[in-house]
N, C-alpha and C positions, 0 to 999 in steps of 0.2 A: 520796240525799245531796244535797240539792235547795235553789235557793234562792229569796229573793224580795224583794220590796219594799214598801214601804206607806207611809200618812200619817202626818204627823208627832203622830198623836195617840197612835198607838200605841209609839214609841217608850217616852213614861213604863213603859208595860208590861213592854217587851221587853227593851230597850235595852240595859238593865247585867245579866240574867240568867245567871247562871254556876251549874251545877249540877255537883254533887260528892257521890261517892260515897264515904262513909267506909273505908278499908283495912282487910282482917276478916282473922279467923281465921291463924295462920302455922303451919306446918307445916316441922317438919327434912324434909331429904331425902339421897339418901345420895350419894355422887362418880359421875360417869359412866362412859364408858369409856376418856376420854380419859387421857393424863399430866398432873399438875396442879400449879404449883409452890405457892410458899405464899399466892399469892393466889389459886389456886387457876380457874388463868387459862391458864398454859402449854399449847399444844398442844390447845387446844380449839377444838372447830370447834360450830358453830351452823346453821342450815341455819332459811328464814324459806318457808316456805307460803303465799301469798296467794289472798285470795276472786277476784278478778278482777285479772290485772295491770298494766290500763291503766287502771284507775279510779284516779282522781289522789288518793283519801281511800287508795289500798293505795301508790299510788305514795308519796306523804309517809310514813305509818307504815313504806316501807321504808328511803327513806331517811334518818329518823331513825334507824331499827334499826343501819343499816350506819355511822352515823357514831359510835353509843355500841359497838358494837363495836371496831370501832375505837382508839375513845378507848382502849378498857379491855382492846387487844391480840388478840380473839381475832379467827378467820376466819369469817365470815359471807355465804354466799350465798342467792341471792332466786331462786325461781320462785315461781307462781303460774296458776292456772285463765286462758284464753283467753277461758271465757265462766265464767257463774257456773251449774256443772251438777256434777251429784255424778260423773257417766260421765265428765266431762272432769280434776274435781280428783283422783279416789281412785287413778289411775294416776300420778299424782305421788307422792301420800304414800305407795303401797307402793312407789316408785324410791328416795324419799329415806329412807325406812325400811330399805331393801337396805344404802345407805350405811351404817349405824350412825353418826349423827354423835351428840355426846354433848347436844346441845339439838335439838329443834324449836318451834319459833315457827308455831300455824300457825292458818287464821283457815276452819274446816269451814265450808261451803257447804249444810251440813242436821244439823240437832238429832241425828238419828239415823244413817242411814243410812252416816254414814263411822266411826261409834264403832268396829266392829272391826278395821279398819286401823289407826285409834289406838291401839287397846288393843295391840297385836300390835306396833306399834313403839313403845310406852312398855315391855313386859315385854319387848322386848327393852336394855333399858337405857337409851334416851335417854329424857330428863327434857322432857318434852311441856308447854310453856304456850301457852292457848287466847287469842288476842289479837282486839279484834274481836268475835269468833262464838264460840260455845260449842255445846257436845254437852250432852244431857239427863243421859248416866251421868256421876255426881259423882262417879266415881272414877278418868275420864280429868282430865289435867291435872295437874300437881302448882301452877300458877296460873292463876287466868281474870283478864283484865284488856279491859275494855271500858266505854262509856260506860253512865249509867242511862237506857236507852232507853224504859223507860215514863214518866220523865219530861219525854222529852225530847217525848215523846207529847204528855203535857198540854200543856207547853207551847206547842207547835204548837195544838192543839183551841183552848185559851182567847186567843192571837193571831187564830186566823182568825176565831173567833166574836164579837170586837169587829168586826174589820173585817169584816164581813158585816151587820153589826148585828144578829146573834141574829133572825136569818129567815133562809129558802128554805131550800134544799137543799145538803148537803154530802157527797161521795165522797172515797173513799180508794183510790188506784192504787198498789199494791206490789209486790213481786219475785215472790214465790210464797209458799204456805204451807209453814213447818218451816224458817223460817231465825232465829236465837236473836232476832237486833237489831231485823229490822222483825216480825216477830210481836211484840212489845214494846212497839214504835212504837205499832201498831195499837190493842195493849188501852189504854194509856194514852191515844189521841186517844179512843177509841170510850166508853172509862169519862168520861171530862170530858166530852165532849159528850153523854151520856146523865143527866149526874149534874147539869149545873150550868147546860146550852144544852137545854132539852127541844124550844123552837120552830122549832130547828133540824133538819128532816128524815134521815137518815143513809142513804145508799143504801146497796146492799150492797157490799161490799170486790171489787174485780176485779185480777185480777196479771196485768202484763205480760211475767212472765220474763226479766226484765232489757234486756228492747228497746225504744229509745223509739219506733220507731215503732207497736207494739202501743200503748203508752201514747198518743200523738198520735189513734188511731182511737178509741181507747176515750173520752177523754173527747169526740171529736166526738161521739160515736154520745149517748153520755148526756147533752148539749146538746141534741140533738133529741129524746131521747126528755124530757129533764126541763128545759122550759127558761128555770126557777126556778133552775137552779143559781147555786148562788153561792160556792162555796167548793170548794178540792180540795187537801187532803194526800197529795201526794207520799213513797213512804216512802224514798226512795231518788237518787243521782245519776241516773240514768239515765232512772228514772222521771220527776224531774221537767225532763230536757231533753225527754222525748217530750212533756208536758204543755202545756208552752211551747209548743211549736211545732204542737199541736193548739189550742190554743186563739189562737194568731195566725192561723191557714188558717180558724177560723170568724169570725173578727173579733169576738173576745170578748175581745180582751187588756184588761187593766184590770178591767173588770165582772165578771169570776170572778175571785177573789184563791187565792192559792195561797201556801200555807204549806210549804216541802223542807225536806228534813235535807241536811247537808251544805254545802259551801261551797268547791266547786270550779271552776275559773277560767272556768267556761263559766257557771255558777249565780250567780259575782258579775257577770259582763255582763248576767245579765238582773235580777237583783237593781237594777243602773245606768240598764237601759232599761228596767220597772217591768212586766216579761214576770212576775218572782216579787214576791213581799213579803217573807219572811221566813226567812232560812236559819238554821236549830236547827244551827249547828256541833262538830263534836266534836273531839275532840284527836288526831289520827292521831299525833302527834311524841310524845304522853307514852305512847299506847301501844305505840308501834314502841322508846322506851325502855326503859319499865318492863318489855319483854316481856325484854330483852335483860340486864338487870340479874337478874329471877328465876331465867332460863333459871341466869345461871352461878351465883347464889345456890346455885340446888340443884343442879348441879353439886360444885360445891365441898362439901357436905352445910354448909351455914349456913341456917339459916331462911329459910323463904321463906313471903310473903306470897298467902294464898291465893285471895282476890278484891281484885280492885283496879277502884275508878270513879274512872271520868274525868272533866275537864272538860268541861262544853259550855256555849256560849252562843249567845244570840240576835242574827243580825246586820241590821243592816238597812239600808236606804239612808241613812239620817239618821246612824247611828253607825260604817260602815264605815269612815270614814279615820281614828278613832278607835287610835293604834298599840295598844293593849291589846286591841281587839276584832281591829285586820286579821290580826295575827299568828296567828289561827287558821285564814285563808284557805288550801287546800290548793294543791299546789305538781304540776306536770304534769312535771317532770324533775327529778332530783338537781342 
């Protein structure tokens, strides 16, 4: 969730890009376990999952979550993963599962590997929406709500490859493979850049595991091994502070440009001091809402919407004080 900076040519590009996923398919569902009065609200409790809980992109989507709760009376509390590891999240989900609350809100850390803890606290009655991240079996969830990460893909690919000028070499550094959002990322950067930048070389994809400084050695190491590089998509916050700061300790800041997702308050300083180019921002606030709007929908058994995309936009140094673009800056404390 990463950011950056660039020349003001590529602003016409970037600049006002806002990507939106149309709202699909809705599905009844039926009342929890809770008491429910006629809004179908009373005495219901909500329980919110997060992929990492110090990442400021979980930190805003919770505390958006906790403030439409709120608004709309019910009880909502927040854990989340210490690091982003299946061994670290799945002991949560089967604690908060124990609980029977009548929502989970929760954002899996692998396509697969947490589905049957999911499954086993949705047929135990709470009404599961997937926020964020998603599982492959389509018939956990009664909603998924997250940004369109393949295109948020593109977008990044066709930003870097103006600013590189469609030459040298281009790497992608991401979390790991089998996570829904940056597997997405990737196919999206890796399809534009194969489809529309041929001149542009594509090394192979390496994941840091969520550590920036795995990220920091890695792009030194592929500076000295390739050192044509000129470009490097970030799929991730984390990923691209390790970037950042691998590529200030080789003295490359500027001359490799680098395109992150995300736009957290460490990502717009260097967005400011021109470490990134381009933050692909997403909406943590309309997902940390909308998760919390379905959750009691199907709750209450009223329709509930069954994929939902987000907002995203490109931010950049030329458009950040922009108030329509900053307000998707992510936020480090409630």
């Amino acid at each position: 969730m990463p950011g950056t900076s660039r020349p003001r040519t590529l602003v016409r590009c970037c600049a006002a890009l806002a990507l939106t996923a149309a709202a699909t398919a809705t599905a009844g569902c039926g009342s929890g376990s809770g008491s429910s009065g006629a809004d179908g609200t009373k005495d219901v409790t909500l329980k919110l999952v997060t992929g990492v809980k110090s990442d400021p992109f979980y930190i805003t989507m919770a505390c958006a979550a906790q403030d439409e709760a709120k608004k709309r009376g019910v009880k909502l509390t927040v854990d989340g993963s210490a690091q982003w590891d299946v061994a670290v999240q799945r002991p949560i989900i089967d604690s908060v599962g124990a609980s029977r609350p009548d929502g989970l809100l929760v954002s899996p850390v692998d396509t697969q590997a947490l589905t049957p803890s999911l499954t086993q606290v949705q047929n135990a009655g709470t009404k599961v929406v997937l926020v964020d991240t998603a599982v492959s079996d389509a018939s956990v969830g009664v909603s998924r709500i997250s940004s369109d990460n393949e295109a948020g893909g593109r977008t990044a690919a066709k930003a870097l490859a103006e600013l590189m000028g469609d030459k040298g070499s281009a790497i992608v550094i991401s979390v790991k493979p089998g996570v829904s959002t940056t597997d997405a990322r990737i196919k999206g950067f890796t399809e534009e850049m194969k489809a529309n930048h041929p001149a542009i070389a594509l090394l192979p994809v390496l994941y840091d595991n969520d550590l920036p400084a795995t990220a920091a050695s890695q792009v030194q190491a592929t500076l000295a091994a390739h050192p044509d590089l000129g470009g490097v998509f970030a799929g991730n916050t984390n990923t691209a502070q390790g970037v950042a700061t691998g590529l200030q300790a080789a003295g490359r800041q500027g001359s490799v440009k680098v395109a992150a997702f995300d736009a957290e308050p460490d990502e717009v300083t260097a967005l400011k001091n021109g470490t990134l180019d381009i933050l692909v921002a997403q909406d943590p606030v309309g997902i940390g809402t909308q998760g919390v709007d379905q959750a009691l929908a199907a709750i209450a058994g009223k329709p509930v919407t069954a994929r939902i995309g987000t907002t995203m936009v490109a931010i950049t140094k030329a458009n950040l004080d922009d108030p329509a673009v900053g307000k998707y800056v992510y936020r480090s404390a409630c």
